[in-house]
N, C-alpha and C positions, 0 to 999 in steps of 0.2 A: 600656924604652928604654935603651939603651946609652950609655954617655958618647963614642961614636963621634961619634953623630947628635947633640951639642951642641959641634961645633968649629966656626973659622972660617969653613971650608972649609964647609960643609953651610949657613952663615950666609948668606956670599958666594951660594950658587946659590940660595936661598928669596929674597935682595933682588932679585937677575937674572932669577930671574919675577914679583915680583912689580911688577919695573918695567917687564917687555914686555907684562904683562898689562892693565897703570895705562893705558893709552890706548885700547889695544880697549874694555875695559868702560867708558871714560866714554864714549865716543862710543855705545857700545848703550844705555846709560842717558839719553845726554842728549838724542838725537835725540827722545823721544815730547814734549819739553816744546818742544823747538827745532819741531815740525810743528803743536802746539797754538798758537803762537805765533804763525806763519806763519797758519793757521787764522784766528784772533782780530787778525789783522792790528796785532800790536803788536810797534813798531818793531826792526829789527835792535841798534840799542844796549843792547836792553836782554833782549833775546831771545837773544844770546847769553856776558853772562855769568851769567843767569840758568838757561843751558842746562845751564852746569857744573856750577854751585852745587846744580841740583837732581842731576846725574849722579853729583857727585862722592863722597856719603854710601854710595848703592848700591854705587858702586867700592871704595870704605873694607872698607864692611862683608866685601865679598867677598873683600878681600888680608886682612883679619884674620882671616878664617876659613879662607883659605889657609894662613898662617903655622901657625893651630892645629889643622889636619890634618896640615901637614907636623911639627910638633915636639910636639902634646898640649898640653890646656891647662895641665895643669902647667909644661911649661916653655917656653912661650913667651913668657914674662918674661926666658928668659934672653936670646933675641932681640932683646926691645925692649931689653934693658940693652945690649946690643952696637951697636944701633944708635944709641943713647945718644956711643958714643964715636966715634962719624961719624958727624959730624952733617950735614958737608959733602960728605958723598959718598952712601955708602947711605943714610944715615938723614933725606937730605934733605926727599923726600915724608912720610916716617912719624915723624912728631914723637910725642913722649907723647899729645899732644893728640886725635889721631888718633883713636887707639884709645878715646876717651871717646865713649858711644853720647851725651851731653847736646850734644858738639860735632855729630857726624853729624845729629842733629835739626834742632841752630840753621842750619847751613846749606840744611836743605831748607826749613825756616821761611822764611828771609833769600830764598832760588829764589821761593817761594810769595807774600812780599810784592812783588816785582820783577815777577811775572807780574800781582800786582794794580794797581799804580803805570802798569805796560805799559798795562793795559787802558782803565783811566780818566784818562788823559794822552793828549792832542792830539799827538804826536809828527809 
């Protein structure tokens, strides 16, 4: 890898896919729990922000594996540190946190109890 492909510039376009990409893949992810839902006749409040939460892991996972095709996993730490310093702009969506597979779990956990709360609730 070249010290080319670790500038701003190369930073800037890896965030600007990975935020045109952050909406297509939740909405492919979160429709099969948004149709089970629908299915299971459990109410819209709760159907869709459980749509996300269960979409949203899937989506993670696939921009962190984005980042680590486009830069190797060696240095795709240098990425998260860049986004580190915009926090408010790029690094908005991709906190540290993020990139923790214990976070990606607990939301699909947190999807999984709202789908069960759906089911056995009179809405």
């Amino acid at each position: 890898m070249t010290s080319n492909e670790l500038n701003e510039n190369n930073y800037r376009r890896i965030s600007y896919v990975s935020w045109a990409l952050s909406v297509p893949l939740l909405l492919i992810f979160s429709w099969p729990y948004f149709f089970l839902s629908d299915f299971y006749s459990i109410h819209k409040m709760i159907a869709f922000p459980g749509s996300i939460l269960f979409g949203l892991p899937f989506m993670l996972t696939i921009l962190h594996g984005h980042v680590t095709l486009a830069l190797g996993a060696a240095h795709r730490h240098h990425y998260y540190n860049w986004l580190n310093h915009h926090p408010y702009s790029f690094g908005l969506l991709f906190h540290n946190i993020v990139i923790s597979t214990r976070f990606r779990l607990s939301l699909l956990l947190a999807s999984l109890v709202l789908f069960t709360v759906g089911y056995f609730s009179d809405f």
